[in-house]
C-alpha positions in Angstrom: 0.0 0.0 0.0 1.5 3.2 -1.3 2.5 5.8 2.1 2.3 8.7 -0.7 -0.8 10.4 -2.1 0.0 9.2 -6.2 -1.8 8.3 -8.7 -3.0 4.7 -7.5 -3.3 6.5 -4.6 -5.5 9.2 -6.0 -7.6 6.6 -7.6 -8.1 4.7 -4.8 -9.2 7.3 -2.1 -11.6 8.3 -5.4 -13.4 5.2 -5.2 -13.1 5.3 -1.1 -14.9 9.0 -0.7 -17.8 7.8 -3.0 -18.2 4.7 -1.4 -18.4 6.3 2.3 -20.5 9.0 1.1 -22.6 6.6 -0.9 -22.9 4.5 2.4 -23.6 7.6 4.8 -25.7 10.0 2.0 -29.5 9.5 4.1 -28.0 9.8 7.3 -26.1 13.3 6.0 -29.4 14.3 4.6 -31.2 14.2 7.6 -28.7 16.5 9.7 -28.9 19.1 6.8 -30.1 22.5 9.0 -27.4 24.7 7.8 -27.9 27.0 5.6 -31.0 25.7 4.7 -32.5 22.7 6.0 -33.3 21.1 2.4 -32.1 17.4 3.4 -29.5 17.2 0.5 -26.0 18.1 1.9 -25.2 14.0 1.4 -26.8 13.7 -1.8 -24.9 16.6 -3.2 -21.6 15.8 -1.9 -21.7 11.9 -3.2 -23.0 13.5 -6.6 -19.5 15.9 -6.9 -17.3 12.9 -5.6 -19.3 10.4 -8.2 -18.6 13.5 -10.9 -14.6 13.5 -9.4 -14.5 9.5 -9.3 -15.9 9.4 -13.0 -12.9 11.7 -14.7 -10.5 10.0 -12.3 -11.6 6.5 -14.5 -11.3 8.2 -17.6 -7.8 9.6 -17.1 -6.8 5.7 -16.2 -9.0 4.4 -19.3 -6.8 6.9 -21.8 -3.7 5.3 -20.6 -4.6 2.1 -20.5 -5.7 2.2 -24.1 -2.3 4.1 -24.9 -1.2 5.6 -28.0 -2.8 4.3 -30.9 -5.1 1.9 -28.6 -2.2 0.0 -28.0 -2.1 0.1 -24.1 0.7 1.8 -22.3 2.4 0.4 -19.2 2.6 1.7 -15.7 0.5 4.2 -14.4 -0.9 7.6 -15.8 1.0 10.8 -14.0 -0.1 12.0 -10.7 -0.2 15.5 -11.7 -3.2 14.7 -14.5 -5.0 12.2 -12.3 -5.6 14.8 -9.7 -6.1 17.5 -11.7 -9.3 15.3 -13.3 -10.0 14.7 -10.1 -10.7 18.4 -9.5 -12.0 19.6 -12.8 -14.2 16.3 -12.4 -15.9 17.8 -9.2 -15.7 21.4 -10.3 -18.0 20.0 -13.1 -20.6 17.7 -11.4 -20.2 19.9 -8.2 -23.7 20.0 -6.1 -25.3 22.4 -3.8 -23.6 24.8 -1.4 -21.6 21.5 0.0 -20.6 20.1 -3.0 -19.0 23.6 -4.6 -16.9 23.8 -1.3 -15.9 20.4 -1.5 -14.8 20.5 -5.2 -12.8 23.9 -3.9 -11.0 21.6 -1.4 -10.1 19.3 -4.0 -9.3 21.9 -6.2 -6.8 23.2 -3.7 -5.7 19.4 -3.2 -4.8 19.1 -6.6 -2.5 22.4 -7.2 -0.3 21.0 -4.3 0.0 17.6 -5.0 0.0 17.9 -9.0 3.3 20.5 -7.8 5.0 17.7 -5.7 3.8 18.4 -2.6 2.3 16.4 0.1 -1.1 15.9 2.0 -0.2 18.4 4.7 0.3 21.2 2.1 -2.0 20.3 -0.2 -5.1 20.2 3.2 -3.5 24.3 4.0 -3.6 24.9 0.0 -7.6 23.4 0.3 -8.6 24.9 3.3 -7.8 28.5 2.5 -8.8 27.8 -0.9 -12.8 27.0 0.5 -12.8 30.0 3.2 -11.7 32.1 -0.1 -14.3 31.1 -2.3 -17.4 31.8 0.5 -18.4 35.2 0.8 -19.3 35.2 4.1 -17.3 31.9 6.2 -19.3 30.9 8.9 -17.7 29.3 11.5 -19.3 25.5 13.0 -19.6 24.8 9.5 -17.5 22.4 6.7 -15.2 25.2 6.6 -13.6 24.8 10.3 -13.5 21.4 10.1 -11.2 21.5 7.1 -9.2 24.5 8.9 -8.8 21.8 11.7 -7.6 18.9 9.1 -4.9 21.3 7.8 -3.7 22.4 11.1 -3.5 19.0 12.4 -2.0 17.7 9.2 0.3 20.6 9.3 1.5 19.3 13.1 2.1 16.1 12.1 5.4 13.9 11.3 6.8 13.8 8.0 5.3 11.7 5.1 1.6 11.6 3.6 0.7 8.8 5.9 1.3 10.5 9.2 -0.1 13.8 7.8 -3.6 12.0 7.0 -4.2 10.3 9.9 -3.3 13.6 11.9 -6.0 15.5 9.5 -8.5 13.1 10.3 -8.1 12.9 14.3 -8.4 16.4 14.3 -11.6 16.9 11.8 -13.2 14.4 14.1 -12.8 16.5 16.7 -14.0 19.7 15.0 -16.4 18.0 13.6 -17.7 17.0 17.4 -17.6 20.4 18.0 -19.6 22.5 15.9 -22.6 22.6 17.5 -20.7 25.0 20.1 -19.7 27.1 17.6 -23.1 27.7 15.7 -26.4 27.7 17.5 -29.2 26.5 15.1 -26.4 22.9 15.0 -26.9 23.0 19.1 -30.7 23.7 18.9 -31.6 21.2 16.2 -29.2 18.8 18.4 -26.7 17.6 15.4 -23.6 18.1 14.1 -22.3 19.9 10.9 -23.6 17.8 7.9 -20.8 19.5 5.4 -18.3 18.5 8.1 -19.6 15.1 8.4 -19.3 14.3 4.8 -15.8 15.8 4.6 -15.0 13.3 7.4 -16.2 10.9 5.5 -13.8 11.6 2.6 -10.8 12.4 5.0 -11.2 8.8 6.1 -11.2 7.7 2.7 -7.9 9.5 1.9 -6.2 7.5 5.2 -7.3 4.5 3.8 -6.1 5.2 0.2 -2.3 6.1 2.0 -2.2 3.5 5.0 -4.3 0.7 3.7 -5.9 1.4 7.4 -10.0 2.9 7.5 -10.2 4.3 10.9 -13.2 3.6 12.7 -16.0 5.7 11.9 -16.8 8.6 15.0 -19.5 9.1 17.3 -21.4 11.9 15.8 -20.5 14.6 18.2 -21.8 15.1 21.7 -25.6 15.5 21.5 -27.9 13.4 19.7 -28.3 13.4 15.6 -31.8 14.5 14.7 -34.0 13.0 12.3 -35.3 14.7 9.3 -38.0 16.3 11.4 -36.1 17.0 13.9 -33.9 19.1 11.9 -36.6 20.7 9.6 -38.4 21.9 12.4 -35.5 24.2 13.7 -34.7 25.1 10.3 -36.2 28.5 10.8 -33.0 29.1 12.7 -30.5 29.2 10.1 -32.1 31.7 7.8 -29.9 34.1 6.3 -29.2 37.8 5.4 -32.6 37.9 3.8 -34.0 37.2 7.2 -38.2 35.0 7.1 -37.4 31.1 5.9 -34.3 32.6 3.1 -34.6 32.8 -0.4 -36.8 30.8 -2.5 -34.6 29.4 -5.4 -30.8 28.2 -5.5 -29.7 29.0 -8.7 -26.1 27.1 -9.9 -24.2 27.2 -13.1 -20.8 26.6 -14.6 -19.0 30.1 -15.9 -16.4 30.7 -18.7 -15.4 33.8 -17.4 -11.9 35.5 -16.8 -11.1 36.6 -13.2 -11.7 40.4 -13.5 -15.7 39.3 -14.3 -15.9 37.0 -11.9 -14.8 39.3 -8.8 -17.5 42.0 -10.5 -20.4 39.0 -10.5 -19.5 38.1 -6.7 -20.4 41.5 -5.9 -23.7 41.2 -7.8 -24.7 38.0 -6.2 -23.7 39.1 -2.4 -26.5 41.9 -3.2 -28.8 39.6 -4.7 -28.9 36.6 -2.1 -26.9 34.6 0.3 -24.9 31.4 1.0 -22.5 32.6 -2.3 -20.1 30.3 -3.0 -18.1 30.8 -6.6 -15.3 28.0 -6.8 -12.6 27.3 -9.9 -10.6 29.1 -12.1 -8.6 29.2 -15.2 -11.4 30.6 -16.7 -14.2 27.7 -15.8 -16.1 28.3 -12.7 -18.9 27.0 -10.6 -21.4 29.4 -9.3 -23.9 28.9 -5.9 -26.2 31.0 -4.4 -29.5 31.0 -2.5 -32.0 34.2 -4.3 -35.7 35.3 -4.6 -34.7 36.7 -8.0 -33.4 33.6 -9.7 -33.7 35.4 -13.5 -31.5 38.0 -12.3 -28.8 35.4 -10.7 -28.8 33.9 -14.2 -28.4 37.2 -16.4 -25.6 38.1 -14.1 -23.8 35.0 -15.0 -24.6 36.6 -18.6 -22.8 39.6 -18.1 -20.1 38.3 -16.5 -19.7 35.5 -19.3 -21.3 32.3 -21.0 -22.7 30.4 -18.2 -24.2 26.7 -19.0 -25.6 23.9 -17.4 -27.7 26.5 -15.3 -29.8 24.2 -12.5 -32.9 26.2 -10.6 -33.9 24.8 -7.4 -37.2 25.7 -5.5 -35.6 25.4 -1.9 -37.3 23.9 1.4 -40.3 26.0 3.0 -41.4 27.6 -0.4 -44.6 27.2 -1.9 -44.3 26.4 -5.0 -46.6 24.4 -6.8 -45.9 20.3 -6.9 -47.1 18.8 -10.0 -49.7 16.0 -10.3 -47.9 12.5 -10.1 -48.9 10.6 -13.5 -49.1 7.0 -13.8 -45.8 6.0 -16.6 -43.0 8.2 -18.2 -39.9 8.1 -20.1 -36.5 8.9 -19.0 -34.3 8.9 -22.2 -30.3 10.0 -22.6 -30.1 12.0 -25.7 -26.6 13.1 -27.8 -27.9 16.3 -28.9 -30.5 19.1 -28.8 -32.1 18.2 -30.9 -33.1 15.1 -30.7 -33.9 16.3 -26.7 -36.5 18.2 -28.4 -37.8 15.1 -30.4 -38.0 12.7 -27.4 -39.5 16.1 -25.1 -42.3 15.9 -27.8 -43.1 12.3 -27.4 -43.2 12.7 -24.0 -40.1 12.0 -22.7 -37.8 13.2 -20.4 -34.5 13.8 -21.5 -31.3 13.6 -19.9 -28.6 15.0 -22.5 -25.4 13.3 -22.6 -22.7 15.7 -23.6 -19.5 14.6 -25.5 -17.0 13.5 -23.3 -19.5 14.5 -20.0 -21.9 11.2 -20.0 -24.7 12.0 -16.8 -24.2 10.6 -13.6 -26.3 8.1 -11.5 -27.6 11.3 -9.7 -28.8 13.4 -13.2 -31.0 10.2 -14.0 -32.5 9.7 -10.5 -33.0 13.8 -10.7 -35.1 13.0 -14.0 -36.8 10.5 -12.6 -38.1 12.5 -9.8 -38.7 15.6 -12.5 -40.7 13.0 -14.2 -42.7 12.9 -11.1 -44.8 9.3 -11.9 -45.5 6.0 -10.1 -44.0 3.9 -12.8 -40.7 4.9 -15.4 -39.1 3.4 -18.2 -35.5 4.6 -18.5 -33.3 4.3 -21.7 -29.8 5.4 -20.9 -28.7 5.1 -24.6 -25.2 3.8 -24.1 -23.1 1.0 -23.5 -21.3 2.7 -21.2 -24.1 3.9 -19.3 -25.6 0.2 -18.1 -24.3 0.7 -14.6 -25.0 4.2 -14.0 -28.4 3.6 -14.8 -29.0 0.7 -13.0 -27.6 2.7 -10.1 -30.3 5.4 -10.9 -33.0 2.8 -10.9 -32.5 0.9 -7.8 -32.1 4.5 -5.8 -35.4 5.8 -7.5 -37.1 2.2 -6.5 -35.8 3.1 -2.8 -38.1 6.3 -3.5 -41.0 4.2 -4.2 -40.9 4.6 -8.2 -40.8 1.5 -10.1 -38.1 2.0 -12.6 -37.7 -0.7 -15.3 -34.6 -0.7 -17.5 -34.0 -1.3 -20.9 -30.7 -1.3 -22.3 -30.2 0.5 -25.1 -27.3 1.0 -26.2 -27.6 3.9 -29.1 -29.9 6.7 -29.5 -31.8 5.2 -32.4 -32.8 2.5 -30.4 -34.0 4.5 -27.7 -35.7 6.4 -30.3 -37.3 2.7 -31.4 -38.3 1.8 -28.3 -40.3 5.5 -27.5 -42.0 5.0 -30.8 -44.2 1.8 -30.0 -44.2 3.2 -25.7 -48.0 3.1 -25.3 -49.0 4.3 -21.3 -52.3 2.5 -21.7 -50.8 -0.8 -21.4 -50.1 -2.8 -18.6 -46.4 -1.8 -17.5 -44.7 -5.1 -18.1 -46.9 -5.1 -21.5 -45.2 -1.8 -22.5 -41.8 -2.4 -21.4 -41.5 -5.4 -23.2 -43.0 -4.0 -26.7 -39.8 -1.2 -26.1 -37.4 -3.6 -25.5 -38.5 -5.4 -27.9 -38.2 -2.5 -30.6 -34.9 -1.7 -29.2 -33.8 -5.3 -29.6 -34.7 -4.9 -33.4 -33.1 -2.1 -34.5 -29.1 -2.1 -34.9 -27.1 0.5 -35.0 -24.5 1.9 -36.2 -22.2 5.4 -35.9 -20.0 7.3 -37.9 -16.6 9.1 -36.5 -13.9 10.8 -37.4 -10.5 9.0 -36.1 -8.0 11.5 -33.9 -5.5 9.4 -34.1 -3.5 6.2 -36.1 -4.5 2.9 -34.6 -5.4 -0.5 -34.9 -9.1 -1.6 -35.1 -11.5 -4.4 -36.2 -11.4 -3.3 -39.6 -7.9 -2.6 -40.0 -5.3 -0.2 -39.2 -7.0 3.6 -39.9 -5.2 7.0 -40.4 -5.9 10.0 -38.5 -9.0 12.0 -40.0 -10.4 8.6 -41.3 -14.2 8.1 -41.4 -14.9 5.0 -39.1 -18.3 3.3 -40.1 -19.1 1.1 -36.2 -21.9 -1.2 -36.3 -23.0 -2.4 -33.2 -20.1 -1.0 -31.5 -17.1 -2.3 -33.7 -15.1 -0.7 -36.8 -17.0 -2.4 -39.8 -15.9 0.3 -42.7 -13.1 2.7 -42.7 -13.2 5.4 -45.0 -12.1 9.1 -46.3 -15.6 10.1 -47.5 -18.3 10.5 -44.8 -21.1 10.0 -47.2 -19.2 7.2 -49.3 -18.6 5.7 -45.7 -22.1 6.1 -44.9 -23.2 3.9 -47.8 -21.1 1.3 -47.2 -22.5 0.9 -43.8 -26.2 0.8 -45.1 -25.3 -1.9 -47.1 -23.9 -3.9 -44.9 -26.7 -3.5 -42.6 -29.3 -3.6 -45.0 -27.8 -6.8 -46.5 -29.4 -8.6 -43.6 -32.9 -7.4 -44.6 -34.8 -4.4 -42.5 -37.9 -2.0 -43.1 -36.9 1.2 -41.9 -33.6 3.2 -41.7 -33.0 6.3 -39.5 -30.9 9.0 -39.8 -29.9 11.2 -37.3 -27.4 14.0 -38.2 -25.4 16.7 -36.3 -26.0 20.3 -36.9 -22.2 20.4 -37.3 -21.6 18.1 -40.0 -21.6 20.3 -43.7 -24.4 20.1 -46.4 -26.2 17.7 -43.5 -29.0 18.1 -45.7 -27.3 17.1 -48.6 -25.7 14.0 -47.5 -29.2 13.0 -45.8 -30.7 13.5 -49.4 -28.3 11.3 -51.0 -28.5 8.4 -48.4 -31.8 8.6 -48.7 -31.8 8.0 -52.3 -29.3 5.8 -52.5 -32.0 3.5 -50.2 -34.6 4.2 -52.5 -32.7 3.3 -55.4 -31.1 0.1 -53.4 -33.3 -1.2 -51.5 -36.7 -1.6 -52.6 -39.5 -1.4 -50.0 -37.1 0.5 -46.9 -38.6 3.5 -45.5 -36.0 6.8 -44.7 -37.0 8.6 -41.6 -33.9 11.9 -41.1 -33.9 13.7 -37.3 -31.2 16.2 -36.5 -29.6 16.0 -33.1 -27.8 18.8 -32.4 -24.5 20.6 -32.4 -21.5 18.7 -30.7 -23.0 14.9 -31.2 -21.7 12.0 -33.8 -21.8 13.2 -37.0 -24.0 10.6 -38.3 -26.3 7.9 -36.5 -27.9 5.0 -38.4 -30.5 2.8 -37.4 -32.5 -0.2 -39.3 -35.3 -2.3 -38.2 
């Protein structure tokens, strides 16, 4: 077991701090009274670790695959495994606990990824967070991580020594926050923030020492329940005085520094509990308004904010939908095709390139879908365990989720064309997966790089025709490519071929009128349906039943 925080190590504590999180999310949840007693501080913190975890993977998958996709020996460098690690959670950071605890990797990662060691990098983290709060409060997440620098910073030499001394002393800030912040000693519980970042600071002993210390009492008064909490909630309101603001408004930022210190001023005057983490022009914004428009056009001014997320907090009043009987949760590529699947019905997930959605984006949409029964379609290979994560949390939510593994858009796409509510449930999930089952697939790309695949050795900006999955046709000519596919495909027999093109690709509706008629002219009796998805998907999705 490695005594130094390196890239195995990285990895490992990684998979550690979502496991512990994932382990003690309900029980965080229900201590959630500070800032505002929403019951999500353990949700949101295993939903930025699962979003850290998740690039952490990717960074080992890339070397693993090597140059060429012909695998590469030892291990990927420390410095870029971290720093995923921290762009990871910057990106899938949740709520006002999970911005802060992406800061604290974020201030992790510049130390280590410089050659420094645990105790620097928990100093580097912890001033780092208080920074990117507007107004620290202490009791909360942010003395405990004070306390895990100072007692790192006390500690022997080595990584080892310094994590164990971080922990023992977070464990016993964490004990005693409830003295340093009222509404934690009236609702009788300790920091939740504080307890998840125990959580992970346990992880990161185990990930150095091969030793999990035992898990701590939690503090010296009693943990509350839900209710419990909720009920002294009232306590913990903010600047804006009453039960706080209504909405918490987030969103990623491309912004450049001198913007970003303008649009903390704004959002200080507009709310409370503003917490703006990142840098090197990406940021992640949090705050708690009434206003929640004018949160958003801030982010405007300031720069090009995206994936903007618009929360109606605890104690407001807005409206709860009607629960319906059956929906649709589908992962879409593109806009576009979001926009299709929104019309059947559906609610869409989009899957950005090179950003697939977490387990926690599907349960959210399965919650926005707000029925008894859902059918989710995640799309993707790669997706079949993060949805089945989704679905067995949803079913401990009392939704009955069945799955049906598609693994391409156009088969989710098959499968939402013969979804029927009216029918039984087990009726109509197995008519989808039965249309899904039917229709194979196939993708065009554009190769990066020379490598090796099932077809043959192809050149970089090669057209690579996959069916199913695997390099069938390499070619120079997307629409020559294109053909080549269909006929393979259609060689086997089929009905109907579908078509789904990127906004990006040029003359899309050329090369969509000259498939088209080349399966007219080929294949007698095959119907053409053509859908757009978007900008930033595959340039070219083929489907046949």
């Amino acid at each position: 077991m490695p005594q130094k925080l390196d890239a195995a190590a990285v990895r490992v504590w990684c998979a550690g701090a979502l496991e512990a999180l994932g382990r003690e999310r309900e029980e965080i949840d229900a201590i959630n009274v500070y800032p505002v007693a929403d019951g999500d501080t353990g949700t949101n913190l295993y939903l930025t670790a699962e979003s850290a975890a998740t690039a952490v993977e990717a960074v080992f998958a890339a070397h693993e695959a090597g140059p060429g996709g012909f695998g590469a020996a030892g291990e990927p460098e420390t410095s870029a495994v971290i720093r995923a690690m921290a762009h990871g959670a910057l990106l899938g950071a949740r709520g006002n606990s999970g911005t802060i605890l992406a800061q604290l990797l974020r201030g992790i990662a510049e130390r280590v990824a410089e050659g420094g060691g645990v105790a620097e990098a928990l100093d580097r983290a912890a001033v780092l967070a208080r920074e990117a709060v507007a107004h620290p409060v202490e009791g909360t997440v942010l003395t405990v991580a004070d306390a895990a620098a100072a007692g790192a910073r006390a500690a022997g030499p080595g990584d080892a020594a310094a994590a164990r001394a971080a922990y023992e002393a977070a464990r016993e800030a964490l004990a005693a926050t409830p003295d340093r912040l009222d509404v934690l000693a009236r609702a009788g519980v300790v920091d939740a923030g504080g307890m998840g970042l125990l959580a992970v600071l346990r992880a990161l002993v185990a990930a150095v020492t091969g030793e999990t210390p035992a898990a701590p009492a939690r503090g010296p008064v009693p943990v509350a329940g839900p209710v419990a909490g909720h009920e002294q909630a009232s306590a913990s309101a903010g600047a804006c005085g009453g039960e706080g603001p209504a909405f918490e408004v987030i969103y990623l930022l491309e912004a450049g520094d001198p913007a970003v210190a303008v649009l903390r001023a704004r959002l200080d005057a507009l709310g409370e509990s503003l917490v703006v983490v990142g840098g090197d022009g990406l940021w992640n914004v949090h705050v708690h308004v009434d206003d929640a428009g004018a949160a958003v056009e801030a982010g405007v001014e300031a720069g090009r904010p995206h994936r903007i997320r618009i929360t109606h907090l605890a104690g407001t009043t807005a409206p709860v939908p009607e629960q319906v009987q059956r929906a649709v949760v589908v992962v879409v590529p593109g806009e576009g095709l979001a926009g299709l699947c929104a019309q059947a019905g559906a609610v869409t997930v989009l899957a950005r390139p090179g950003e697939p959605p977490a387990s926690g984006e599907l349960v959210d949409a399965i919650r926005r879908a707000h029925a008894r029964e859902v059918v989710l379609l995640p799309n993707s290979a790669e997706l079949r365990h993060t949805a089945a994560a989704a679905a067995e949390q949803a079913r401990t939510e009392g939704v009955r989720v069945a799955l049906v593994p598609t693994r391409a858009a156009v088969q989710g796409i098959a499968a939402l064309a013969v979804h029927e509510p009216a029918r039984r449930f087990d009726e109509d999930v197995v008519a989808m997966t039965a249309a899904a089952g039917a229709t194979r697939y196939a993708e065009l790309a554009v190769a990066e790089h020379r490598s090796w695949t099932t077809a043959g050795v192809c050149q970089a900006g090669d057209v690579l025709g996959l069916i199913d999955g695997d390099v069938a046709v390499i070619g120079t000519d997307l629409t020559a490519t294109a053909v080549a596919v269909l006929d393979r495909m259609l060689a086997a027999g089929g009905e109907l071929v579908t078509l789904v093109l990127s906004a990006d690709l040029p003359d899309g509706p050329g090369t969509a009128a000259r498939l088209e008629r080349h399966v007219r002219d080929a294949h007698l009796a095959v119907d053409t349906v053509v859908y757009e998805s978007g900008h930033g998907a595959s340039p070219l999705l083929i489907g046949v039943e």
